[in-house]
N, C-alpha and C positions, 0 to 999 in steps of 0.2 A: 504494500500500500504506500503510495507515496504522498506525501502531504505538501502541500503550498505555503513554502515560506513566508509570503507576505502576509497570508491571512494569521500562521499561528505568530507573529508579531503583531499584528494590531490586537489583537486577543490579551483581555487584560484578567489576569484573574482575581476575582476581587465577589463579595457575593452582595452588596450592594452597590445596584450600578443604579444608572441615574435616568430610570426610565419609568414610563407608565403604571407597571404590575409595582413595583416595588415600593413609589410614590404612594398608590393606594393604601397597600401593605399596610405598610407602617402607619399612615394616615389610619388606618381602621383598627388595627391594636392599640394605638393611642386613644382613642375613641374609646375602646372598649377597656382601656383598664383606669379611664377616669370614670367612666359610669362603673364600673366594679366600688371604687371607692366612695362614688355618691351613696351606692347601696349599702355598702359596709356603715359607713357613718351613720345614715339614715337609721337602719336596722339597731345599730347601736342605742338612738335617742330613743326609740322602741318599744328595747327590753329594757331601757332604764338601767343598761351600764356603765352612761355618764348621766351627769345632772350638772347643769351649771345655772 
């Protein structure tokens, strides 16, 4: 098998690249681990594991 030098040169290995899928990605775990912490908080004032 022979392979194309130029291509495996522009080839950058790296696992965030700076595209589309990966922009969402992170866009939607962000998302979702600040609504995890709204819930957590929330659930907390609740059960009345904090009081202020």
């Amino acid at each position: 098998m022979a392979t194309d030098p130029k291509k495996n040169q522009e080839h950058e290995d790296y696992i965030l690249k700076d595209n589309k899928k990966t922009k969402f990605g992170a866009t939607f775990i962000i998302i979702v681990l600040i609504l995890l912490a709204i819930v957590v908080v929330a659930s907390g004032f609740y059960m009345e594991w904090w009081e202020f």
